[in-house]
C-alpha positions in Angstrom: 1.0 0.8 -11.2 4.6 2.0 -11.5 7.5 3.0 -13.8 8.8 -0.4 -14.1 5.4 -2.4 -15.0 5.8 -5.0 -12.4 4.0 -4.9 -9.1 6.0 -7.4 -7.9 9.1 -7.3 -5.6 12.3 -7.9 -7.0 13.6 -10.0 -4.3 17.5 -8.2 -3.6 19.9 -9.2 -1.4 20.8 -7.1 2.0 24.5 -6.9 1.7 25.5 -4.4 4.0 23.7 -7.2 7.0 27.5 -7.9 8.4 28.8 -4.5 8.6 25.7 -3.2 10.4 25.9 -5.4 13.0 28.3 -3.9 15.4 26.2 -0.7 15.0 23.2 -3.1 15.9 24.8 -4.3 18.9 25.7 -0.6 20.2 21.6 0.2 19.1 20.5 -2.8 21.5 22.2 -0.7 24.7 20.5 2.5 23.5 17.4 1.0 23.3 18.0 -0.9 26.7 18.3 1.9 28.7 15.5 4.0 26.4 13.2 1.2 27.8 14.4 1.2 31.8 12.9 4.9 31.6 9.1 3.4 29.4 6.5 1.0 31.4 7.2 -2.5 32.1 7.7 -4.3 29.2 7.3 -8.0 28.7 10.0 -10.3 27.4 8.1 -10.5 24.0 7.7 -6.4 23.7 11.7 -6.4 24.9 13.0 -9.2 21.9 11.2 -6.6 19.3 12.1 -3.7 20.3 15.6 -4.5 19.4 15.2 -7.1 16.8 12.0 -4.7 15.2 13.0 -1.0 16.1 16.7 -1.6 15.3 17.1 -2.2 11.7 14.7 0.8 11.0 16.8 2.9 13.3 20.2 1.9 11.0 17.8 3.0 7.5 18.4 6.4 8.7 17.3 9.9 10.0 16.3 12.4 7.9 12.8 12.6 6.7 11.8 14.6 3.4 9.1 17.3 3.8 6.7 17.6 0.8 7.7 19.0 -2.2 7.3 22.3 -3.8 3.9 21.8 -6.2 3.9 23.1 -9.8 2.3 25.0 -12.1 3.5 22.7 -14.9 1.3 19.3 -13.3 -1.3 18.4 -15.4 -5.0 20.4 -14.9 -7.1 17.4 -15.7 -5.1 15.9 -12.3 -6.1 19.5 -10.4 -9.3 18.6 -9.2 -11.4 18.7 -6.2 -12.0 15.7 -3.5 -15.9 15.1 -3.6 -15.3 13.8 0.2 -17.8 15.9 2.8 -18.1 14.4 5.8 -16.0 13.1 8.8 -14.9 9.3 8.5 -16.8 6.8 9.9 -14.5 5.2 13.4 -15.7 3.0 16.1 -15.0 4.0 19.4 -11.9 2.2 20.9 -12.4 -0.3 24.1 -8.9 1.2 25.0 -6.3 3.1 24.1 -3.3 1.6 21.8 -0.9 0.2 23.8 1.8 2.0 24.4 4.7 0.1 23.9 3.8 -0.8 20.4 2.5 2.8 19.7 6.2 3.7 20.4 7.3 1.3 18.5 5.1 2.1 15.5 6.3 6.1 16.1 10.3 5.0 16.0 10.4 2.7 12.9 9.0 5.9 10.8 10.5 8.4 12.8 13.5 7.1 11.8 12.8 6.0 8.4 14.8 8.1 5.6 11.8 9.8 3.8 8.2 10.7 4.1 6.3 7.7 5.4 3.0 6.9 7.3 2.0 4.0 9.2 -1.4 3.0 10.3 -2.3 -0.5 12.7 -6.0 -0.5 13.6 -7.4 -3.7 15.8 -10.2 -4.5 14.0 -11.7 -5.8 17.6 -10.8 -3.4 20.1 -11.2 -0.5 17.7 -7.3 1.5 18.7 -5.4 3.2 16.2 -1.5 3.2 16.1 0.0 5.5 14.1 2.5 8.1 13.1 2.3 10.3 10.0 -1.4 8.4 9.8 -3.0 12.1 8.8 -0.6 12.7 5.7 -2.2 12.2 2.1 0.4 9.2 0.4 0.2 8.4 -3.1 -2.2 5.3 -3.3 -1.0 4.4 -6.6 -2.3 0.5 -7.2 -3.9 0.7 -3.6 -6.9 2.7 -4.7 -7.8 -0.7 -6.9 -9.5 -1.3 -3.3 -12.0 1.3 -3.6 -12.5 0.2 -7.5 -13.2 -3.1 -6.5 -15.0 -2.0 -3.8 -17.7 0.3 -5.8 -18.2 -3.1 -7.8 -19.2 -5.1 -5.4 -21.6 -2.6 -3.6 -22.7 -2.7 -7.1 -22.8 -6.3 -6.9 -24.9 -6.3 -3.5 -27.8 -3.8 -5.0 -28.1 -6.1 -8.2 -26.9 -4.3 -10.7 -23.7 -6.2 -11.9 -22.9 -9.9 -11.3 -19.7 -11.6 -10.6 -20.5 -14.1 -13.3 -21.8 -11.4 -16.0 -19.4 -11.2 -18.8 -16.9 -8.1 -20.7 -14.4 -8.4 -23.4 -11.3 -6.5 -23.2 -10.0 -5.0 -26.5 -7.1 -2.9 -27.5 -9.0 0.2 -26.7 -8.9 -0.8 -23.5 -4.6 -1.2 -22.9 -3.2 1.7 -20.5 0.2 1.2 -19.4 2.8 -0.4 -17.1 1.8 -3.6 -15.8 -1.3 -5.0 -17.6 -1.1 -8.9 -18.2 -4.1 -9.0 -19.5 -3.2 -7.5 -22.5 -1.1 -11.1 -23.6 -4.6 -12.4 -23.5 -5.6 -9.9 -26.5 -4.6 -11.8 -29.8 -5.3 -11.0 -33.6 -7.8 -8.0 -32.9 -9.8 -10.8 -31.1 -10.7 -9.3 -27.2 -10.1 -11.1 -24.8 -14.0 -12.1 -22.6 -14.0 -13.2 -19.1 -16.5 -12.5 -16.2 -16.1 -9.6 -13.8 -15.1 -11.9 -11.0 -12.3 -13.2 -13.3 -11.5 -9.5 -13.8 -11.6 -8.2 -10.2 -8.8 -11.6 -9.6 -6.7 -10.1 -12.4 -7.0 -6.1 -10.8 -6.5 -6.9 -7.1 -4.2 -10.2 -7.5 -2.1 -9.4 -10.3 -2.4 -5.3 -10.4 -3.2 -5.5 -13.9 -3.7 -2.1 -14.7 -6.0 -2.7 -17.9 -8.1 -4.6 -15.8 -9.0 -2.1 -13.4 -9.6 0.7 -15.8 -12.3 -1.8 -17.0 -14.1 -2.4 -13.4 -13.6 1.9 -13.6 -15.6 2.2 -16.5 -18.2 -0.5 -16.0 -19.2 1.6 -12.2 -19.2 4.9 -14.0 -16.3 6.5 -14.1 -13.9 8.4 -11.2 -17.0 10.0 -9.5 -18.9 6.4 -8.9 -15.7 5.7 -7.0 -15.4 9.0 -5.5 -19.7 8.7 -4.5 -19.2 5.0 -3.1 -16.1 6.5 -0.8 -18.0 9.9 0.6 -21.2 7.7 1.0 -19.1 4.9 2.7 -17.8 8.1 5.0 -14.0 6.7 4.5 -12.8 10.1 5.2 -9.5 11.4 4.0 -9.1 9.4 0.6 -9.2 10.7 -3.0 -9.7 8.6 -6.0 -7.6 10.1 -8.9 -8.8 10.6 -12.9 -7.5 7.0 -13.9 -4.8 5.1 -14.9 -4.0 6.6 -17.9 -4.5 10.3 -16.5 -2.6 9.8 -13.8 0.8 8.1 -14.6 0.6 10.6 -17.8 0.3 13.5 -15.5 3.2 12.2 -13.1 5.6 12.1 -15.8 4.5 15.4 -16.9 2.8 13.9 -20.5 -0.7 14.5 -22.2 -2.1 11.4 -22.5 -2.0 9.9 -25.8 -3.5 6.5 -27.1 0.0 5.3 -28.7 1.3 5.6 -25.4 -0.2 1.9 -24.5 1.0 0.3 -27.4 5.1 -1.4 -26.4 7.4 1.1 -24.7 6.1 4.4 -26.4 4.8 5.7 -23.0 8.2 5.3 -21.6 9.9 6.6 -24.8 8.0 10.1 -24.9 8.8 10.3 -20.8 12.4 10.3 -21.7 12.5 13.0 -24.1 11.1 15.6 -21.8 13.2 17.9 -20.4 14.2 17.2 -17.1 13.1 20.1 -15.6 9.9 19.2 -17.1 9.8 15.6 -15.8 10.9 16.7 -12.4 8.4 19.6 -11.9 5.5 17.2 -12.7 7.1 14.4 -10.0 7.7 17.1 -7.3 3.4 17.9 -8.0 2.1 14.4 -7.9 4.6 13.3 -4.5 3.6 17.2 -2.9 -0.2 16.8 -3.6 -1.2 13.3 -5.3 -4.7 13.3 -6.5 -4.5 10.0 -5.1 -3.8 10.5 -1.8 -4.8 8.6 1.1 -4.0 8.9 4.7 -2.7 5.7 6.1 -5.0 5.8 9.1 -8.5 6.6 6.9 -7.2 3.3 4.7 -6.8 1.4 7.9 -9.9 1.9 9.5 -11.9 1.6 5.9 -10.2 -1.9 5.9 -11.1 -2.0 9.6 -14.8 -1.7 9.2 -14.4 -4.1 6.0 -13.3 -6.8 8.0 -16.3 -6.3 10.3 -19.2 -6.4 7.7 -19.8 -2.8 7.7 -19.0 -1.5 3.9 -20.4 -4.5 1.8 -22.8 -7.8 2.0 -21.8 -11.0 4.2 -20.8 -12.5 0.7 -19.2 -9.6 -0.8 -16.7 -9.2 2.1 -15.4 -12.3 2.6 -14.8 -12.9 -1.3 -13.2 -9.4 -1.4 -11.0 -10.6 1.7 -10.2 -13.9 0.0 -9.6 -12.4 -3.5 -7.0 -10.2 -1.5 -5.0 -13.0 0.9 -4.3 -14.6 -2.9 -2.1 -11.8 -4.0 0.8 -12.2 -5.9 2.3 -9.0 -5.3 4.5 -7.8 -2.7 5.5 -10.8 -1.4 8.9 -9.1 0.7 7.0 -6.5 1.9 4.8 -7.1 5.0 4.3 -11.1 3.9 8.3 -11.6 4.8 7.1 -11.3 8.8 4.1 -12.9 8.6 4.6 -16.1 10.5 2.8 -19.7 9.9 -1.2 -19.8 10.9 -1.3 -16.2 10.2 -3.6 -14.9 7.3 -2.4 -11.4 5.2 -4.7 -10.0 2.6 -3.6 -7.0 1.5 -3.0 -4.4 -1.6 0.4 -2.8 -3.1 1.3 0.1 -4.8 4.1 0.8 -6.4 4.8 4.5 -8.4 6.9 5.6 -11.3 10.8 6.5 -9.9 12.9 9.4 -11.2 16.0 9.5 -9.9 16.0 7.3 -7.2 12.9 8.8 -5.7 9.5 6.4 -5.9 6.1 8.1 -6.2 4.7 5.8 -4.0 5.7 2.3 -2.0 2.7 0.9 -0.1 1.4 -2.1 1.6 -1.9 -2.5 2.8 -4.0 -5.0 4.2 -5.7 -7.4 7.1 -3.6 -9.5 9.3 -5.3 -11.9 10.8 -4.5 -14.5 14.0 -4.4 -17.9 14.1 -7.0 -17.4 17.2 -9.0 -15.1 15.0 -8.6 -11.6 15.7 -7.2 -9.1 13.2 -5.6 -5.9 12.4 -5.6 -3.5 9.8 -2.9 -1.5 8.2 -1.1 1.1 5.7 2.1 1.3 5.4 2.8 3.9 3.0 6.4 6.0 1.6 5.5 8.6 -0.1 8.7 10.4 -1.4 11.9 8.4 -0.2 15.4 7.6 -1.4 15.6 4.5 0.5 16.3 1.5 -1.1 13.5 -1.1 -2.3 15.0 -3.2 0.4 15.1 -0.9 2.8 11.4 -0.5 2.4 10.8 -3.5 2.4 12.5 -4.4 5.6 10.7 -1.2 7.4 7.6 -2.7 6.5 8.4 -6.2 7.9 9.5 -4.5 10.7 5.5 -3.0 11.0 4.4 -6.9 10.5 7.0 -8.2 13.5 5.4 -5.3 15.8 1.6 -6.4 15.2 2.4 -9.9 15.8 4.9 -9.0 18.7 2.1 -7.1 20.4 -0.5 -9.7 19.4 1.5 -12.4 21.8 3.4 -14.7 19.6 6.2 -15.6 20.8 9.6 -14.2 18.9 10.2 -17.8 17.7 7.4 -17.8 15.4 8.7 -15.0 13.7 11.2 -16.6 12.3 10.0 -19.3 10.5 10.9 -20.8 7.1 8.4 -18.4 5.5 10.3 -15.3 7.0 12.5 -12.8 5.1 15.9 -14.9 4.7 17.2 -11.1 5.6 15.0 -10.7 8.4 15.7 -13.6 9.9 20.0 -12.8 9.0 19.3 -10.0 10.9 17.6 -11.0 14.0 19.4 -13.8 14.4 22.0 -11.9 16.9 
């Protein structure tokens, strides 16, 4: 999803690295002496505390409450959440250690805007989180629970991976949908469903997953499959083309998937218009998920409990061959470790993004993983900014895991990240 029709980060540089680094050096005493005062830490919890914590700390302070709703938002995105019960959580060996729950607490704290971070170990069953009861816009995340109704699908026999759909031009929504290259001469374009679910989850292709929609039954099969899987606090919004029309404060017209009419009609509205409906969707987005129900959900995921032996570990696989969000959480992720993972990405409007998430399994060379959602909901903080506060997450959960600082660092790093640190 998004306003600019790419998933996909566009890779900036950091420039203002060399003038924050006297400010980081002052930031390393600060958080020196804020440790003398915590328990023991080790070495490892120490080096990313300062390399971690710090460049979240220099993003900024203030932190956006949510914003005014309107009367002018769309009533086909006014509806209800279907969810009834409480979400399903194992118990936790242990409490979350900490150290790294403090470290988790400071980077969004500190973060300029309204954020929400979530780190569940899938094995020990702790939480870590801060803003992880706050509904974020899912945007392209909530392809997960699309996907996911399909393959539950998939495990009770009603639809195959290898049964085949055609996508036609009745089918195009908006923004980022690949697919629709594929689409030639009034000819559709047939593939199987498994070829589908690659283009949805791997390439966001918006088209794509209004098709999977569709084929399950609509928003309530999603909705059903989520209050059945007890995944707690996350809604499941009207659609793609719903939605993004309802954020920019549009009906939803046909026309608007053919070229760049959607984004044509957007920018004759008034302003006051436009920003009404943006100030609705960010203060109560019929999307919204709270990052600590979309970590557990992937939690229990990773352990077997929401689909088939089969269907999980394709699901898992489909997802560590993303394409998308490569500097987000992948720019920490060092060698031997595994991310699979979702973005999302929402329309902007003056500087503010309707939605900049990351989520995902991160898995250890030695086998043991953790689930997590990093989600901004309303910020005006930079794309690299956000970035670099969700590699900052990534650097924690490996940090805490017991890699050394080293590792972290690697040729697959963040050239930024590693620019950074480096001091």
């Amino acid at each position: 999803m998004g306003g600019s029709g790419q998933e996909a980060d566009i890779v900036t540089s950091f420039s203002r690295l060399a003038d924050l680094k006297p400010i980081a050096a002052d930031l390393q005493l600060k958080v020196k002496a804020w440790a003398a005062v915590q328990p023991p830490f080790t070495r490892l919890q120490r080096a990313l505390t300062v390399a971690g914590v710090g460049p979240a700390l220099l993003m900024g302070c203030a932190v956006h409450g949510n914003s005014a709703r309107s009367t002018l938002y769309l009533p086909a995105l006014n509806f209800q959440s279907v969810l009834s019960g409480q979400a399903f959580q194992a118990a936790p060996s242990r409490p979350a250690p900490r150290a790294f729950s403090a470290q988790i607490d400071a980077l969004v704290r500190n973060f300029g805007g309204l954020a929400g971070v979530a780190v569940t170990s899938v094995d020990e069953g702790w939480t870590a989180e801060s803003n992880g009861a706050i509904k974020m816009p899912q945007q392209s995340v909530s392809k997960l629970w699309v996907t996911m109704t399909v393959l539950d699908a998939v495990d009770r026999g009603q639809i195959r991976l290898t049964d085949t759909v055609t996508i036609t031009e009745a089918d195009f929504t908006l923004f980022h949908q690949p697919v629709a290259s594929l689409v030639k001469n009034g000819v559709g374009y047939t593939a199987t469903v498994g070829e589908i679910i690659h283009r949805a989850m791997q390439m966001s292709d918006n088209t794509c997953n209004d098709k999977l929609l569709r084929l399950v039954g609509g928003p309530d099969a999603v909705r059903a499959f989520i209050a059945k899987k007890g995944l707690g606090a996350i809604r499941f919004g009207p659609g793609e083309k719903l939605l993004q029309a309802g954020t920019a404060g549009l009906e939803w017209k046909p026309e608007y998937s053919r070229g760049n009419a959607f984004a044509v009609a957007r920018s004759r509205l008034a302003p006051a218009v436009r920003l009404a409906a943006f100030d609705s969707y960010v203060g109560d987005p019929p999307d919204g998920a709270a990052p600590a129900a979309i970590a557990n959900a992937l939690a229990r995921l990773q352990r077997g409990e929401l689909l088939s032996p089969a269907s999980t570990a394709w699901l898992i696989d489909t997802m560590a061959g993303a394409r998308t969000g490569r500097a987000r959480v992948h720019g920490a992720v060092p060698p031997g470790w595994r991310y699979a993972h979702k973005t999302g990405t929402g329309q902007d409007l003056g500087g503010r993004t309707a939605g900049f998430n990351d989520v995902g399994i991160l898995t250890a060379p030695d086998g043991r993983a953790y689930s997590l959602a990093i989600m901004i909901g309303d910020s005006r903080r930079t794309v690299r900014e956000r970035q670099l506060l969700m590699q900052a997450v990534g650097a924690a959960i490996v940090a805490n895991h017991g890699v050394t600082p080293r590792m972290a660092a690697q040729d697959n790093a963040d050239p930024a990240w590693k620019a950074f640190t480096s001091n």
